[in-house]
N, C-alpha and C positions, 0 to 999 in steps of 0.2 A: 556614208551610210546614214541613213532614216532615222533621227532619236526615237526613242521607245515610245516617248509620247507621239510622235505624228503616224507610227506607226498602229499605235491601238486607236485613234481618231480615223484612222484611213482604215482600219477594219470596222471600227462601228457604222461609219459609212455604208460603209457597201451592204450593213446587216440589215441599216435600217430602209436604204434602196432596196433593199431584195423583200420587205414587209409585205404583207395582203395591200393592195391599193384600197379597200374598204378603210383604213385608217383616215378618218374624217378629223380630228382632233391633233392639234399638235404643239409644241413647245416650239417655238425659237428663241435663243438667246442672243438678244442685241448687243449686248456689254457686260462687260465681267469685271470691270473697275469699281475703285471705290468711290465716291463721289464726285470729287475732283478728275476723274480719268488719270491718265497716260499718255504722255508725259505732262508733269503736275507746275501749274504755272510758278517763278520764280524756283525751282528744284535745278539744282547745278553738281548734282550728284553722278555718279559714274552710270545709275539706273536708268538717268532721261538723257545723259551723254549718250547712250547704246539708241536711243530715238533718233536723235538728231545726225548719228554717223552712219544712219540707213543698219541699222543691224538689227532692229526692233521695231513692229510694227508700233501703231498707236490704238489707244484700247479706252472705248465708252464705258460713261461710268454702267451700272449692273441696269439691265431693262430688259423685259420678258415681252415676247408678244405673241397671246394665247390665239390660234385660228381654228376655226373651224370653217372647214371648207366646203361642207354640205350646205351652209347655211349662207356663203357668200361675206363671213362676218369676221374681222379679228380685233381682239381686246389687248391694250399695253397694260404692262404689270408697271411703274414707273415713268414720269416722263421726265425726262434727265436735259441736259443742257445740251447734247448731241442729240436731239430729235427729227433734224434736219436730216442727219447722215445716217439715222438708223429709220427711219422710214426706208431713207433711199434702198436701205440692203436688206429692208425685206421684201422692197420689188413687190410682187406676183403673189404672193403669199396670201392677201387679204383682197384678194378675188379684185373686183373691178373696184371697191371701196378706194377712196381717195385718203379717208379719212381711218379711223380707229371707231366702233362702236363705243367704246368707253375706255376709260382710263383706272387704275385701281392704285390708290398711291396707299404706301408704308407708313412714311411720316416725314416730318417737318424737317429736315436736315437736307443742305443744299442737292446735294446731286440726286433726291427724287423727286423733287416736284420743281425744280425752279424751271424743267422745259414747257411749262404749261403757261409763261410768256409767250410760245408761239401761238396759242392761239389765240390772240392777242389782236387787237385791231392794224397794231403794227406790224401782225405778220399777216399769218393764215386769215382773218378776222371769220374764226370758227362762229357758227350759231349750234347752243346751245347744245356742246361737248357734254357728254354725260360725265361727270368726274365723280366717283365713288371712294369716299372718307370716312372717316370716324368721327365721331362728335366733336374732340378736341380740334383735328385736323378743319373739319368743316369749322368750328371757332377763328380760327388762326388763317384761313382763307378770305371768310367774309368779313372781317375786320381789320384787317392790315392789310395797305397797297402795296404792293400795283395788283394785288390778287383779288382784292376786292370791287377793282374796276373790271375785273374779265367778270363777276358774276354781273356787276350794275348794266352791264354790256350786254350780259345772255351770251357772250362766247363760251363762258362754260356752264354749267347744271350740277350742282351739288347735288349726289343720292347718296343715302347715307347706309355706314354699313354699322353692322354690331358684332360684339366678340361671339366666335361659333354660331352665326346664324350664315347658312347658306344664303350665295344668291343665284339664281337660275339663270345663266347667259343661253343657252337654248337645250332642246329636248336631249342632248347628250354632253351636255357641259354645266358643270356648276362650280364655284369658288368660292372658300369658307377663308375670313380673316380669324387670325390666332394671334391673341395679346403675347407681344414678349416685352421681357423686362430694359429697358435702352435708355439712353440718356434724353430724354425727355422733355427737353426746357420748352419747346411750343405745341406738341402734340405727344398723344400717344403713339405705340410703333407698334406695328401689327406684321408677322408673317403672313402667307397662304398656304391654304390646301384645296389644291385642283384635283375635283374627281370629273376625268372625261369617259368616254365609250365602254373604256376596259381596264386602264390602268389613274393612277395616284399621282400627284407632283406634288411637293412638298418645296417653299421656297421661303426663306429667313434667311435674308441678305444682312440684316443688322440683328446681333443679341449682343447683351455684356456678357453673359458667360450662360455655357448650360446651368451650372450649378444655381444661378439665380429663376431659372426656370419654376413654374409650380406645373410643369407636367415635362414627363422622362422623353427627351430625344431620344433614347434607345430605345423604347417603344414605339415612339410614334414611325421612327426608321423602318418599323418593320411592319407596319401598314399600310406607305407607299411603295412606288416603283421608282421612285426617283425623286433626292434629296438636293438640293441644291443651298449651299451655308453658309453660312459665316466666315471667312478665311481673310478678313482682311490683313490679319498681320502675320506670317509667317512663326516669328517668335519675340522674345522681347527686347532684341537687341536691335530693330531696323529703326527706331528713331534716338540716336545719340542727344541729350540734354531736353529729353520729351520725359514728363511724367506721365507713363502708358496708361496710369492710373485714371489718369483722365480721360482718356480716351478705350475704356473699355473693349474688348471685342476677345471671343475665343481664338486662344494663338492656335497656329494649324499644328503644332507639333503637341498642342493638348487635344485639342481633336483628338489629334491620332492615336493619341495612347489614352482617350477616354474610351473610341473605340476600337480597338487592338482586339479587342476578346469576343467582337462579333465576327459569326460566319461568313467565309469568305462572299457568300451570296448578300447578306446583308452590307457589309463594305463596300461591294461593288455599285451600290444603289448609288454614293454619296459623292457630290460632285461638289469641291468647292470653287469658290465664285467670291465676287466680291472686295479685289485684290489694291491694295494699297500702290503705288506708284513705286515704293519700296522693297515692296514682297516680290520676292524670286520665282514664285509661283507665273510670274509674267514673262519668265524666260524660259523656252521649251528644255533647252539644253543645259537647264540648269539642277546640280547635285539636289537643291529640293525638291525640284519636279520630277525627278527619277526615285527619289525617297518616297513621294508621298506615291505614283505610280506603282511599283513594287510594292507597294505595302498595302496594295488592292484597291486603291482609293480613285479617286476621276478627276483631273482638272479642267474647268470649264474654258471653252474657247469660244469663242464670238461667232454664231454664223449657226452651230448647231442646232440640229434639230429631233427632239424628244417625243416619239407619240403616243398620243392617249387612249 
């Protein structure tokens, strides 16, 4: 029998094939990992044993790639270190485009911006990649190598973003960066907010906690159509002799009982994402992923697709 989660992924399927074809605007989600991916190099754990005994697929770290298909154009949220393999699987998606319109990076921590070696002389040798940053970010690009050889290059184009100021990707698409609070050491950390055609996306792959927030996630919840969070650690017990303290992130079982007491319509918006190598959230069949399920909530899977 079908786990509950592949079951409610196999109905959202077919809800969102069965949509008006005028849906010009859309989400794909390339990875759902957390920096490092799935399975996490040097991990000898029973989590990346289920990888290597074929029982568990392998999973990129977290990367968005925004399309718009009226305009022939799609945009990556991330370029992660699996940039080769998540091109590949969105194929078709970014029209006859070989490349990506522009890139939108979060911040300075390895699994979002270190794929943007590929466009590198040694690889793609990109001209003049549009890559869209925050001031710190752009700081910490053009000043440290080897990043600072793709601008001397022209393989990439620093543009630069500001907290809550839109940027217009085209006549039905725009993307607003949202300061969160993160661990910070080379750059600032920025969410988005995608407003396309007719609906909201909402994506904060890295926060240390709502509570450090200076604006309410339960507000903002309820102005998109779709949340995609923070979830890298299930709870505080999956790093043995780790001070979690360090490594900040909202546990999903706080999530859940921060938001317990919205409506069931609002719950369902929230997709988390984001998943540690450790977190159970990476196994369908597994007692978390049925908890967090049941208790109205979305877990994100690689491949899907969100329209706007």
């Amino acid at each position: 029998m079908q786990s509950f989660r592949l079951k409610f992924w196999a109905c959202l399927f077919v809800v969102l094939a069965n949509q008006p074809t005028q849906a010009q605007i859309s989400v794909r989600v390339l990875g759902i990992a957390q920096d490092a991916g799935f399975p996490q190099a040097g991990c000898n754990k029973a989590c990346c044993q289920q990888f290597y005994a074929g029982q568990l697929p392998a999973a990129h770290p977290v990367s968005l790639a925004i399309v718009d298909s009226s305009a022939h154009q799609y945009w990556l949220v991330e370029a992660t270190a699996n940039l080769p393999q998540q091109l590949h699987a969105l194929g078709g998606a970014g029209a006859a485009l070989k490349l990506p319109a522009g890139i939108f990076l979060t911040h300075a921590h390895m699994g979002h911006y270190a794929g943007l070696l590929h466009f590198g002389r040694e690889a793609m040798n990109a001209q003049q990649m549009p890559v869209y940053a925050m001031p710190r970010m752009q700081d910490f690009l053009t000043h440290n190598g080897p990043w600072s050889q793709l601008l001397q290059l022209q393989n990439i184009v620093l543009q630069s973003l500001q907290h809550q100021q839109q940027v217009k990707l085209s006549n039905q698409l725009t993307i607003e960066p949202l300061l969160v609070p993160h661990r910070d050491e080379f750059s600032e950390t920025v969410g988005y907010l995608l407003h396309g055609t007719n609906k909201k996306l909402l994506f904060i792959p890295d926060i240390d906690k709502w509570e450090k927030w200076n604006c309410s996630i339960d507000s903002l919840i309820q102005t998109v159509d779709y949340a995609l969070l923070d979830a890298t650690f299930f709870d505080a017990t999956e790093l043995p002799g780790r001070n979690m303290q360090e490594i900040p992130h909202p546990f999903v079982v706080e999530s859940m009982l921060r938001f317990a007491a919205l409506p069931a319509q609002e719950k369902s918006k929230i997709i988390f994402v984001h998943f540690n190598h450790t977190n159970p959230l990476l196994q369908p069949n597994s007692s978390a992923t049925q908890k967090v399920l049941q208790a109205g909530f979305k877990v994100a899977t690689e491949g899907i697709q969100l329209n706007l």
